[in-house]
C-alpha positions in Angstrom: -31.6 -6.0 -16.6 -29.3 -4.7 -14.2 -26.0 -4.5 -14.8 -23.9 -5.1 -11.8 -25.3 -8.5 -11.4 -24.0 -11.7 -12.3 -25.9 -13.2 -14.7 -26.1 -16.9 -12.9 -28.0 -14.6 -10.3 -30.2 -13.0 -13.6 -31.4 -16.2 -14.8 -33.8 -17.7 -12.4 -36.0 -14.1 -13.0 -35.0 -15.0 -16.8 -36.7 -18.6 -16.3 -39.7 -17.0 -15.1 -40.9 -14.2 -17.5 -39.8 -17.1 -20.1 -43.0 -18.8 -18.6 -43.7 -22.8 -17.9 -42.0 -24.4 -15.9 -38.4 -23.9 -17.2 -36.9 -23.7 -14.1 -37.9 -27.5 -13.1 -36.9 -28.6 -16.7 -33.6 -27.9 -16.3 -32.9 -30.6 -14.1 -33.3 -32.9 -16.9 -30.7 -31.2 -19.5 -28.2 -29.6 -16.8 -29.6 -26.4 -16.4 -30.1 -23.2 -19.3 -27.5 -21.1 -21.0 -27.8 -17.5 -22.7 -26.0 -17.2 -25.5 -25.1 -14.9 -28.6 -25.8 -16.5 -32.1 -22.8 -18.9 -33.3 -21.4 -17.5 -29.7 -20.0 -19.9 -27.0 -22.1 -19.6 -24.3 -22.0 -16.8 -21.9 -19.7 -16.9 -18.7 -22.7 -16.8 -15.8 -20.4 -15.8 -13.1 -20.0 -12.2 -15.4 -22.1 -9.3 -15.1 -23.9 -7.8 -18.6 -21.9 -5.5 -18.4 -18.7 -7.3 -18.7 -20.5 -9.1 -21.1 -21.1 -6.5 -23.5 -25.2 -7.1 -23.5 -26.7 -4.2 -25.3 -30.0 -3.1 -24.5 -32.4 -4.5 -27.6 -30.0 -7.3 -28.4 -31.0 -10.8 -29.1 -29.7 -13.8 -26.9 -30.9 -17.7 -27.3 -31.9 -19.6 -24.2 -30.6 -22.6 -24.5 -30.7 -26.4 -22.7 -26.5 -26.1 -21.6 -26.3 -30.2 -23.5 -28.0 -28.5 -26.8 -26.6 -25.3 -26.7 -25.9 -23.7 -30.0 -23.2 -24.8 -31.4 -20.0 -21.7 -32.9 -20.3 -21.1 -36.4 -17.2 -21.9 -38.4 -15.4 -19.7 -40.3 -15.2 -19.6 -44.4 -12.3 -17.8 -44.4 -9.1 -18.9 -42.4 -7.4 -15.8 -42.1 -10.8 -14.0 -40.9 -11.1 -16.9 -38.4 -7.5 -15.9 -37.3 -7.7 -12.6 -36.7 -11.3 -12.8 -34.8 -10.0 -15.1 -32.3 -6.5 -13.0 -32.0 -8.1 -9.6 -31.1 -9.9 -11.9 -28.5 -7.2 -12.3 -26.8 -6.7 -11.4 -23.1 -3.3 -9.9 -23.5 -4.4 -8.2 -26.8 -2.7 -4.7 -27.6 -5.4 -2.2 -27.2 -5.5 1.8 -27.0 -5.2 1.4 -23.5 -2.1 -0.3 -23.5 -0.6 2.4 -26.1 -1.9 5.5 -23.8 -0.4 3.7 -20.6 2.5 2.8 -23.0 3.1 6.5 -23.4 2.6 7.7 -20.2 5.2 5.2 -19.1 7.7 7.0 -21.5 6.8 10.3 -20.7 6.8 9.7 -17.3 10.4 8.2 -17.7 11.5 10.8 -19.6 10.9 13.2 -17.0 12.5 11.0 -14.4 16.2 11.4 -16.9 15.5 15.0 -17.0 16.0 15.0 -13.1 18.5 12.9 -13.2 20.3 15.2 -15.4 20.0 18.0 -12.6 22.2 15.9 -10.1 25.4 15.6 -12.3 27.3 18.8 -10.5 28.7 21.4 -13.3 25.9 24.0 -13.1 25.3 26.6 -10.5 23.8 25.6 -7.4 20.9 28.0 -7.8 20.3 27.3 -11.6 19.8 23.5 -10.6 17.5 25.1 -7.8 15.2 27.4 -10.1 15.0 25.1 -12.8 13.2 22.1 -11.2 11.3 24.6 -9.3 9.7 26.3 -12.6 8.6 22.3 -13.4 7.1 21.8 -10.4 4.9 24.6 -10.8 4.3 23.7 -14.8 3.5 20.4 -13.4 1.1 20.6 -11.2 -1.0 23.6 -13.1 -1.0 21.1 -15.9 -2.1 18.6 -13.8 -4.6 20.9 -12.5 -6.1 22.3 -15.2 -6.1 18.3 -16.9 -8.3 17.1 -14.2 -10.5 19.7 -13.5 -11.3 21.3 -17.1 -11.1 18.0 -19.0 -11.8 15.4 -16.1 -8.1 13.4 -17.7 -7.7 12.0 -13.5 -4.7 9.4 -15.1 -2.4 12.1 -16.8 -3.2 14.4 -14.2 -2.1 12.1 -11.5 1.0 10.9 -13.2 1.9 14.6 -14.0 1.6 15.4 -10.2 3.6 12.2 -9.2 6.4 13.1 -11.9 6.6 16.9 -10.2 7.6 15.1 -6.8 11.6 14.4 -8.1 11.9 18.0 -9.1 10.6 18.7 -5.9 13.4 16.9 -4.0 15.9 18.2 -6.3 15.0 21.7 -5.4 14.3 21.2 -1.8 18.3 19.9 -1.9 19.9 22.1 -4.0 18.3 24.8 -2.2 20.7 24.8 0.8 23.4 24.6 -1.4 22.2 27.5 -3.4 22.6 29.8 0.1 25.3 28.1 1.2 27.9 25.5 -0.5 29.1 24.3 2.6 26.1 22.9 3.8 25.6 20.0 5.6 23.4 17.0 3.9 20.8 16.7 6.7 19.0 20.6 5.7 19.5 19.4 1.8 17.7 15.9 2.7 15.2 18.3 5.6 14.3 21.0 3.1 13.9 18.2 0.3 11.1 16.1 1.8 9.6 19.1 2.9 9.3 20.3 -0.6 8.1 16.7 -1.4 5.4 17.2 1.3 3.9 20.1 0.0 4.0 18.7 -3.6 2.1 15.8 -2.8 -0.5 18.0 -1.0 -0.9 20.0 -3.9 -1.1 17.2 -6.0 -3.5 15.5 -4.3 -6.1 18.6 -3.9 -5.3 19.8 -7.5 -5.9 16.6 -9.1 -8.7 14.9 -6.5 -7.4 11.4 -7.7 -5.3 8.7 -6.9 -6.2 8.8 -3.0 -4.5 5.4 -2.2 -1.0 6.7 -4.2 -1.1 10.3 -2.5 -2.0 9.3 1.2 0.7 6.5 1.1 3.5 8.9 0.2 2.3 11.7 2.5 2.2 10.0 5.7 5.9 8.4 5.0 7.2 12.4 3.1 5.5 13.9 7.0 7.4 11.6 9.0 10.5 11.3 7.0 10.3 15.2 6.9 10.1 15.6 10.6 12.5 12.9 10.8 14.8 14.8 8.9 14.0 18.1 10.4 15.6 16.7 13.7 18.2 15.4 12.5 19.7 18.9 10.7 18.5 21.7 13.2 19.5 19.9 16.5 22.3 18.1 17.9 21.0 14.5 17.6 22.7 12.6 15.6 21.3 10.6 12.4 20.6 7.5 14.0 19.0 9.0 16.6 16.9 11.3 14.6 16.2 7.7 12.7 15.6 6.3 15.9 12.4 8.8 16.8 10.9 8.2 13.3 10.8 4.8 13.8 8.8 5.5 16.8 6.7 7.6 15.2 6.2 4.9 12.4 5.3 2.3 14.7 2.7 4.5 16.7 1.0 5.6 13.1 1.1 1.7 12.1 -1.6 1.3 15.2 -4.1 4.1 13.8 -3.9 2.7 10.2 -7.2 0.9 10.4 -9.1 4.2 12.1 -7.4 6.3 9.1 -8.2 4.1 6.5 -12.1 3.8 8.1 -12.7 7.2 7.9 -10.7 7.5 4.7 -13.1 5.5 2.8 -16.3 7.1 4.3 -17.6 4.8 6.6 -18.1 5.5 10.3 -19.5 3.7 13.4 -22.8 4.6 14.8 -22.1 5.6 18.7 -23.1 2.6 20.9 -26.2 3.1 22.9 -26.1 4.2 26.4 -29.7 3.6 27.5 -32.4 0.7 27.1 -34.5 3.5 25.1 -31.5 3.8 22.6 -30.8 0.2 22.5 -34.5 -0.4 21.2 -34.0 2.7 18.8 -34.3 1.3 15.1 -31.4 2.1 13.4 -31.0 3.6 9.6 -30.5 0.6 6.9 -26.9 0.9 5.0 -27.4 0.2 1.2 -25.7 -3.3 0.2 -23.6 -1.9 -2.3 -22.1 1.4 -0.6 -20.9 -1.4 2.1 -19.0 -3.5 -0.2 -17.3 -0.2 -2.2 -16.6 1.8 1.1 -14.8 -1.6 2.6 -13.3 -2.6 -0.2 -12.2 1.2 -0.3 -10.8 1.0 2.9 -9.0 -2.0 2.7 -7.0 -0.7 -0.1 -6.3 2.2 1.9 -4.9 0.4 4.6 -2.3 -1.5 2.4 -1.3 1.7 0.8 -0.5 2.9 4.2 0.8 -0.2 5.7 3.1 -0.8 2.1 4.6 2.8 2.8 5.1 3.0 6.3 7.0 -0.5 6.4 9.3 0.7 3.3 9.5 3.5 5.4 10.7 1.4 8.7 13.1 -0.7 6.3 15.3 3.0 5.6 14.8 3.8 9.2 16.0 0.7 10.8 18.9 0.6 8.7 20.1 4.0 9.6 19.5 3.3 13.6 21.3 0.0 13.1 24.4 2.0 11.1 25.5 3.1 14.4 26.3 -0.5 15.6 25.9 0.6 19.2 24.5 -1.5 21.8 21.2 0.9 22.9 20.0 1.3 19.2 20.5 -2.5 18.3 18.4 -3.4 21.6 15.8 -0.9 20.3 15.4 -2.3 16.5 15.3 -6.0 18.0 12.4 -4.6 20.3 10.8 -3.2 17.5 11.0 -6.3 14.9 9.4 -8.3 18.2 6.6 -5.7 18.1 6.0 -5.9 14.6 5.6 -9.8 14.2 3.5 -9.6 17.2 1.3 -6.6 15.7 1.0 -8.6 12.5 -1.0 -11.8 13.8 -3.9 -9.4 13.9 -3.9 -8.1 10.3 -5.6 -11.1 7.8 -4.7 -9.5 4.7 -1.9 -10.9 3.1 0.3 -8.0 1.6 -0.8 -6.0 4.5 0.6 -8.8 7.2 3.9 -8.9 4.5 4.3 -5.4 5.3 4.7 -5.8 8.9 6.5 -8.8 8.7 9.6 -8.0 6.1 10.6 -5.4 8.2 10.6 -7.4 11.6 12.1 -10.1 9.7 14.9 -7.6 8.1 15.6 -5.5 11.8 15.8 -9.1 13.8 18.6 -10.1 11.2 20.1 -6.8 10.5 20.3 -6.7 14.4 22.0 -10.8 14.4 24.4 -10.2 11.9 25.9 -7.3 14.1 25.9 -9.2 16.9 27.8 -12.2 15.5 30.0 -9.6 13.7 30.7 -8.0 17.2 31.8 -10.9 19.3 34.5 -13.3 19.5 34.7 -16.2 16.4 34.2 -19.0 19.6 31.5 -17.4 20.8 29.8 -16.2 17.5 30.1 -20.4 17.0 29.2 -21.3 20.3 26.2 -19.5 20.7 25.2 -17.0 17.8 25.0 -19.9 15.2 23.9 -22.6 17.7 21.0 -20.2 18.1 20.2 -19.6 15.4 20.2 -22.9 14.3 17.7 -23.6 16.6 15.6 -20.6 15.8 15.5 -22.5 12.3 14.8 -26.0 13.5 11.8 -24.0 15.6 10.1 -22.5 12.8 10.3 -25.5 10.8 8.7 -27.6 13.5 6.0 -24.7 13.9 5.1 -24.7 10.5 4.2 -28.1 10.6 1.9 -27.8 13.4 0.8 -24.7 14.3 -1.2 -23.6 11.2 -4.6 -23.9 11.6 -4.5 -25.2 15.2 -6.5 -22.8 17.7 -4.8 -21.6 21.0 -6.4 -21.4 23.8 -7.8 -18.2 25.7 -5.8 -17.7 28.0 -2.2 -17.9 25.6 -4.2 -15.1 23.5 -4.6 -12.9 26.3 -0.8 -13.6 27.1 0.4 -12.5 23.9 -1.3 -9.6 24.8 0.0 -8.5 27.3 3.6 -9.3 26.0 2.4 -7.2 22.5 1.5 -4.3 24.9 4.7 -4.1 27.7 6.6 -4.6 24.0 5.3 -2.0 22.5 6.1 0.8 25.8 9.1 -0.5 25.7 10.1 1.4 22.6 9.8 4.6 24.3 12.1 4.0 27.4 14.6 2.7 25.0 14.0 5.7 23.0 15.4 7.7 25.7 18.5 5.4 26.2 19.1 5.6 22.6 18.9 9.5 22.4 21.0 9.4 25.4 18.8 11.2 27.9 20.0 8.6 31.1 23.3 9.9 30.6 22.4 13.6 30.4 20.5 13.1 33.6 23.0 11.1 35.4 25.4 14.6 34.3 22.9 16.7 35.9 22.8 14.5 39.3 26.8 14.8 39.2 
């Protein structure tokens, strides 16, 4: 039998080869079961394989009212201990090699921990962590490739990316003491960057955990990079990567298509192609491949939105009236961006850091007024904005719109959207360097 079926699937075939008319009979007693000697019956929504059928094993088809009934047990303690190792949340070799992991993997994280307390050199607390990258990721290497060990291999990579960081900021310091902390935090997530790279080629595992923390280690890195070797200023260094965020969020679904292996066949351009038959796609590389890439895309949509949490917060630091204009923008864009997405913890990831840039962005703007008008109209507003919401959640769900307010969103998503990049400029004060230029 095959074993990536569910056997409520299995059992009309089963009916069949049993011969008669079993099939029709079943009506009468509620149907069949399949079941194990002194067994409950078997769960039919379950697969053979979950349910541990053996090939040459002997199973009892049974009327579901007159199905066998569980032997009972002679021995108490026996009886006891069978059920208790058939618990769900019974303590299994898996748990104890995860268990381990976990420790080891903690222990390694205290070990770079230790590296930050200042007392040693700057370069011995830059060689040190270096040496364990390297151990780390040829032991990582050598795990997955020689003895095919993907999980330790991948949480030996992961565990190499701290003492990557560590070097990449101790490694300014190491040059020069009295450098700034923008090349540390540049050189740092450039380290981090390569690590990850090698850690994802070495290993070949763990997709979904590597891509996530490369795309948000590249743009934090670039980020970074501006923010040390030119005269911007942090928040508006911050300010570009949260453009930069927000343009990757819109190519997510692409990446994660062609991350997973699937790709669109080019439409036709002719009546002959149109009436071209096309290549069949197996059933089952369908459901993996999109199942594949829909846990790509909430890797990717988790970490860029962790990633426009940090960034926000560092634009909004500045408290200036350009930046905060440009973060309410961008929260705008992001709850409008988010009524397309249908997964749940994907939509989340857009909408916790609108919801966290809109507020941020309120509660400097109360904090920055007058106490009558913060009263007058901050808190009246938002009072509203409350009474709004609570009124919309009683009606709008489920409740179609029509066409044409669609197509207005839109538009209002789109002229949002290019928005950002004008208000880029104001924020990295380019108006004003003009305006110097036209005297």
């Amino acid at each position: 039998m095959p074993t990536d079926v569910a056997l409520i699937d299995l059992l009309p075939a089963i009916l069949h080869h049993a011969g008669g008319d079993l099939a029709d009979e079943g009506v009468e007693h509620e149907g069949w079961v399949l079941q194990r000697l002194g067994k409950a019956p078997f769960d039919e929504n379950r697969t053979t394989s979950e349910l541990g059928l053996l090939d040459g094993e002997t199973v009892h088809l049974r009327p579901r009212a007159a199905a066998l009934p569980e032997i009972d047990f002679d021995d108490l303690v026996d009886g006891i201990a069978e059920q208790t190792s058939m618990r769900p949340d019974a303590w299994t070799d898996r748990f104890s090699r995860w268990m381990l992991l976990a420790f080891g993997g903690v222990a390694f994280l205290l070990t770079a921990a230790t590296l930050l307390i200042p007392g040693p050199p700057a370069l011995a607390r830059t060689l040190f962590p270096a040496v364990v990258v390297v151990a780390l990721l040829l032991a990582a290497t050598i795990l997955s490739r020689s003895r095919g060990d993907g999980v330790t291999a991948t949480v030996l990579a992961w565990v190499a990316v701290p003492f990557a960081a560590i070097t990449g900021w101790m490694l300014p310091l190491s040059i020069d003491a009295t450098s700034g902390v923008g090349a540390s935090l540049a050189c740092a997530l450039v380290l981090v960057v390569a690590v990850l790279v090698l850690g994802m080629l070495g290993t070949a595992e763990a997709g979904l955990l590597f891509i996530g923390g490369l795309f948000v280690s590249v743009i934090g890195a670039i980020t970074a990079l501006i923010g040390a070797f030119s005269p911007a200023e942090p928040h508006q260094a911050a300010a570009i990567g949260v453009v930069l965020s927000t343009v990757v969020l819109g190519f997510v679904p692409t990446t994660s298509f062609r991350l997973a292996g699937l790709s669109l066949p080019a439409l036709p351009t002719s009546a002959e192609e149109f009436g071209e038959d096309t290549d069949p796609v197996p059933h089952q590389v369908v459901v993996q491949r999109s199942a594949m890439a829909n846990r790509y895309m909430s890797s990717l949509y988790l970490s860029l939105g962790t990633l426009l949490l940090v960034l926000t917060t560092v634009v909004l630091a500045a408290a200036k009236m350009w930046p905060m204009i440009m973060i309410a923008v961008l929260g705008v864009v992001l709850l409008l961006r988010s009524r397309h997405i249908d997964g749940a913890l994907q939509r989340w990831a857009h909408l916790v850091p609108a919801g966290w840039a809109l507020g941020a962005d309120l509660f400097l703007l109360a904090a920055g007024v007058d106490p009558f008008s913060r009263m007058l109209y901050v808190t009246s507003a938002v009072l509203l904005a409350g009474v709004l919401l609570v009124v919309a959640a009683a009606t709008l769900p489920g409740r179609k719109l029509r066409p044409y307010w669609g197509r207005a969103v839109d538009i209002f998503e789109m002229l949002t959207a290019i928005s950002l990049l004008p208000l880029l400029l104001a924020v990295l004060d380019v108006y004003m360097y003009v305006r110097g230029l036209a005297g």
